[in-house]
N, CA, C and O atoms as a MOPAC input file, in Angstrom:
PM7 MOZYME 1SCF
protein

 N    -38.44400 1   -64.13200 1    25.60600 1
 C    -38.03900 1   -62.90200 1    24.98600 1
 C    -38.57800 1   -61.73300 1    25.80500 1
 O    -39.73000 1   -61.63800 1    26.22900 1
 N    -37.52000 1   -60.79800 1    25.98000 1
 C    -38.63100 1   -59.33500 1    27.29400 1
 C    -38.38200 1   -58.54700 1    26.03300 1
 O    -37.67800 1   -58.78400 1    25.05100 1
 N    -39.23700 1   -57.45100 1    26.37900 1
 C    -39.66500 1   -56.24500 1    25.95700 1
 C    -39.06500 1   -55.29900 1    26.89800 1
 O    -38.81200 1   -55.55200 1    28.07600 1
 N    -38.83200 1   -54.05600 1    26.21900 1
 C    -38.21100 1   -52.84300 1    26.79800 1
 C    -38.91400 1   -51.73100 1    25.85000 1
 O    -39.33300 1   -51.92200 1    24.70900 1
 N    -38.94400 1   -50.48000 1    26.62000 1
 C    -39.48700 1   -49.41900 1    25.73000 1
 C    -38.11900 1   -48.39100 1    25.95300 1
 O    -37.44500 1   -48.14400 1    26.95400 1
 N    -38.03200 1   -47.84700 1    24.32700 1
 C    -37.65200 1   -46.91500 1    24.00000 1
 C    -37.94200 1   -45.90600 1    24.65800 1
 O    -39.13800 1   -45.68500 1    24.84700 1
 N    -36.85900 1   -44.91900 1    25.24900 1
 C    -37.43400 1   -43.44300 1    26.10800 1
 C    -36.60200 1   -42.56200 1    26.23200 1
 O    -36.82200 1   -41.68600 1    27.06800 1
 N    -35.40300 1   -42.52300 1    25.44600 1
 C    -34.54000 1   -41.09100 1    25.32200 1
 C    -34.53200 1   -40.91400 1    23.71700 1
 O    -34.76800 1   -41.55800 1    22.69500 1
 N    -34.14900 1   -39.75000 1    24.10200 1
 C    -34.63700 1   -38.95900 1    22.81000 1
 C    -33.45900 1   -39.45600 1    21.79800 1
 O    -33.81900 1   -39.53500 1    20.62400 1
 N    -32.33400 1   -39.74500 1    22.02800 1
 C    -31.43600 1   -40.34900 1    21.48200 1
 C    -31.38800 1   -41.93000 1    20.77500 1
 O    -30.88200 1   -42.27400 1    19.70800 1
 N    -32.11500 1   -42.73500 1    21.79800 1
 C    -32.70300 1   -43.61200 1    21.40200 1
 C    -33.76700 1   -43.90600 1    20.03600 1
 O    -33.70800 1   -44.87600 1    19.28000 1
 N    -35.07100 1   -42.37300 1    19.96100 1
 C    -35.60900 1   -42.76300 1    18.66600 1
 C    -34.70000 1   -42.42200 1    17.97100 1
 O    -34.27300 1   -43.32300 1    17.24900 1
 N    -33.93300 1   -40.91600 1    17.83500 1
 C    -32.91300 1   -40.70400 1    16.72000 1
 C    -32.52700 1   -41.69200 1    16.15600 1
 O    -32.83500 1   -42.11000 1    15.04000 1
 N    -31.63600 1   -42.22600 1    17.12400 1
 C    -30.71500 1   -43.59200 1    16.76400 1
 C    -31.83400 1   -44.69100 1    15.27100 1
 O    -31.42000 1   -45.14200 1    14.20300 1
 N    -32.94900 1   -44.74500 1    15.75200 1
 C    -33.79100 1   -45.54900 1    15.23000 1
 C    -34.10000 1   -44.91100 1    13.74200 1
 O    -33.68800 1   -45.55700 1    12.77800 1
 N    -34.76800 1   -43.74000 1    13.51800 1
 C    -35.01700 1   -43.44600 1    12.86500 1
 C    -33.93800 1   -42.99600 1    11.55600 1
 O    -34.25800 1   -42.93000 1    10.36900 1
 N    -32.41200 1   -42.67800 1    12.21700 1
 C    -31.73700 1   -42.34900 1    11.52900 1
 C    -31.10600 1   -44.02200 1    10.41400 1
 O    -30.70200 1   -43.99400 1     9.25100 1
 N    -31.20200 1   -44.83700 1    11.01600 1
 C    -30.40700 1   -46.15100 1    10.83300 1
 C    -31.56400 1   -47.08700 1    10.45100 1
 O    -31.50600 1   -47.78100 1     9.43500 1
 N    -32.49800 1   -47.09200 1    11.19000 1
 C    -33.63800 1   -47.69700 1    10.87800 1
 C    -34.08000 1   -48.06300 1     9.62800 1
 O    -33.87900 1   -47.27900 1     8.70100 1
 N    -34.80900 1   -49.41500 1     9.36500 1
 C    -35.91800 1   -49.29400 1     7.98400 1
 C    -36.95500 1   -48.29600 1     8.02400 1
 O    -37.04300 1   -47.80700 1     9.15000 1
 N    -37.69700 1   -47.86600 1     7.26900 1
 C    -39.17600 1   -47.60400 1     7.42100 1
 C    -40.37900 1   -48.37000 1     6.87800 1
 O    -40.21700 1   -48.55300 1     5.67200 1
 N    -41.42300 1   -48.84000 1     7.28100 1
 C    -42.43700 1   -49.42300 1     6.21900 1
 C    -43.78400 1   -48.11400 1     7.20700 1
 O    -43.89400 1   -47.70900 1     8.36400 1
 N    -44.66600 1   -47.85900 1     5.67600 1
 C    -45.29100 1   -46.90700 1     5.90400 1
 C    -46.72100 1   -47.20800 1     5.20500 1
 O    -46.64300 1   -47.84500 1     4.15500 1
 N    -47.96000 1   -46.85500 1     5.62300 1
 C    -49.26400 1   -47.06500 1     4.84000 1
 C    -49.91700 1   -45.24500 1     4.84400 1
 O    -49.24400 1   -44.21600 1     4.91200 1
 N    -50.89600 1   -45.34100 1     4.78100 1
 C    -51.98500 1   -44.14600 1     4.89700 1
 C    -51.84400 1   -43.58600 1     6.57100 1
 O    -51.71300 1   -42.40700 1     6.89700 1
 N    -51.90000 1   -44.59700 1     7.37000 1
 C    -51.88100 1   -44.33500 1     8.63200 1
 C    -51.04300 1   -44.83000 1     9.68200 1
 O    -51.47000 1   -44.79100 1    10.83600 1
 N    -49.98300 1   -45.25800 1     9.44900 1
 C    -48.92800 1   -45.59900 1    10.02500 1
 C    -47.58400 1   -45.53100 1     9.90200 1
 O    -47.33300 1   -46.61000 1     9.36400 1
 N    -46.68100 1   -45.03600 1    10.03100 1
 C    -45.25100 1   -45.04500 1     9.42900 1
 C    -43.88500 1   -46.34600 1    10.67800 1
 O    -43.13000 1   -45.95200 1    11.56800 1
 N    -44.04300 1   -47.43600 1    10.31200 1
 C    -43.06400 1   -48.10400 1    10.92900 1
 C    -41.73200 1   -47.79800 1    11.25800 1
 O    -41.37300 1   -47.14100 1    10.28100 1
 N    -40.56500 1   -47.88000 1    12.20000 1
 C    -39.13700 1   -47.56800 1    12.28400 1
 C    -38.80300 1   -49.14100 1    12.70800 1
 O    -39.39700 1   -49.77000 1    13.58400 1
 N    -37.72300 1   -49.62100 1    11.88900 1
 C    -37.21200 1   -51.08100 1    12.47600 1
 C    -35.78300 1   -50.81500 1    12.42900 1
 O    -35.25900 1   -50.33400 1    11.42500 1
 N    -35.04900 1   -51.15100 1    13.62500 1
 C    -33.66200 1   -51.52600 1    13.63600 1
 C    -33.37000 1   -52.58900 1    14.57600 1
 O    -33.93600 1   -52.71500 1    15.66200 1
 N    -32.61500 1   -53.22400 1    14.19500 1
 C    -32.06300 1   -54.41600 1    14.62900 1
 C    -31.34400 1   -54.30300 1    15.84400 1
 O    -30.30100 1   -53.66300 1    15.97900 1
 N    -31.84300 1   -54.84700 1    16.59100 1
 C    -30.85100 1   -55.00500 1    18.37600 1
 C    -29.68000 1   -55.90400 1    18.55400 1
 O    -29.88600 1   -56.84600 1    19.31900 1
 N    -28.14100 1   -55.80300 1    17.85700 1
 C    -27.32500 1   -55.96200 1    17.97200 1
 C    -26.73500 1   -56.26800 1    19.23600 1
 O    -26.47500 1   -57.42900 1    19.55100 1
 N    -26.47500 1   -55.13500 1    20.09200 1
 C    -25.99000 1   -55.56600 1    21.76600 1
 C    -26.75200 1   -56.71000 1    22.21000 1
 O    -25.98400 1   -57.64500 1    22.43200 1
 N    -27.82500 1   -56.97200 1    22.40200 1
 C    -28.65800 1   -57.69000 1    23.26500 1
 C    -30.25700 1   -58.99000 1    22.37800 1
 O    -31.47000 1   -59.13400 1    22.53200 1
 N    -29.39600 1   -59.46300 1    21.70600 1
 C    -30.43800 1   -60.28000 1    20.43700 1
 C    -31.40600 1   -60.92900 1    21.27500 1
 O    -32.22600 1   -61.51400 1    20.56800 1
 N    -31.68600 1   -61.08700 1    22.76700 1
 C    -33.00400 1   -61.61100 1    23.72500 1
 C    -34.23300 1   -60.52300 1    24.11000 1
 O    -35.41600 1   -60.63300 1    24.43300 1
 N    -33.30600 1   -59.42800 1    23.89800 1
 C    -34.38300 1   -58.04400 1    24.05300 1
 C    -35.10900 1   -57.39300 1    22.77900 1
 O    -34.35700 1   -56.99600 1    21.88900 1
 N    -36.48100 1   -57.24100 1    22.59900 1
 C    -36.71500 1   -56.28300 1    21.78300 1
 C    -37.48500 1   -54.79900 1    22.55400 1
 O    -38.08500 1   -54.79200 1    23.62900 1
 N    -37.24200 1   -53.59300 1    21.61700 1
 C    -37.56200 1   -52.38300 1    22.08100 1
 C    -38.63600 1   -52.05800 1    21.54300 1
 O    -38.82000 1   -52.30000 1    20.35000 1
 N    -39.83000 1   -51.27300 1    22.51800 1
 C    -40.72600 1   -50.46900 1    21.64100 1
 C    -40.36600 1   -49.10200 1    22.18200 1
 O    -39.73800 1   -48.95300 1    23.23000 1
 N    -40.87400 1   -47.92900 1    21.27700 1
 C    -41.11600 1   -46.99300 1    21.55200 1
 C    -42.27600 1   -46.38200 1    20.81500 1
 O    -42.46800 1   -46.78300 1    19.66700 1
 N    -43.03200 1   -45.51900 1    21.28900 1
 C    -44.24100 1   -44.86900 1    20.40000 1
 C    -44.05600 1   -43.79000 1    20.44400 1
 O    -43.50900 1   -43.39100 1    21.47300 1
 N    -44.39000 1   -42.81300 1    19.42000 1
 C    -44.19700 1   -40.94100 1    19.08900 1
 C    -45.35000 1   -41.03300 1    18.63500 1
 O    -45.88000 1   -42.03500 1    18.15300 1
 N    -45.92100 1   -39.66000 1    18.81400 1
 C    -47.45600 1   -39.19300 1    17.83700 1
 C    -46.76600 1   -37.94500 1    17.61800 1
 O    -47.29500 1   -37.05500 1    16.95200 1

C-alpha cells in the first residue's frame, strides 16, 4: 500500500467538504474515501 500527501488547496477542500469528521478536545479528523486509486492512501496535515 503507498502513501501520498495531500498538497493543493483543492485537494483539502475536496476532503473536508465530502469528508467524515471524527473530533476529540484536541484533534479534529477529515476521512474520505479514495475511489480513483483503492492501492493509494492520502495524508495531508493543516494547523
Amino acid at each position: 500500500m503507498k502513501i501520498e500527501k495531500l498538497r493543493k488547496n483543492s485537494e483539502f477542500r475536496a476532503v473536508y467538504r465530502r469528508g467524515k469528521s471524527f473530533s476529540n478536545s484536541i484533534l479534529v479528523l477529515y476521512v474520505f474515501k479514495n475511489y480513483k486509486n483503492k492501492d493509494i492512501n492520502r495524508l495531508g496535515i493543516s494547523v
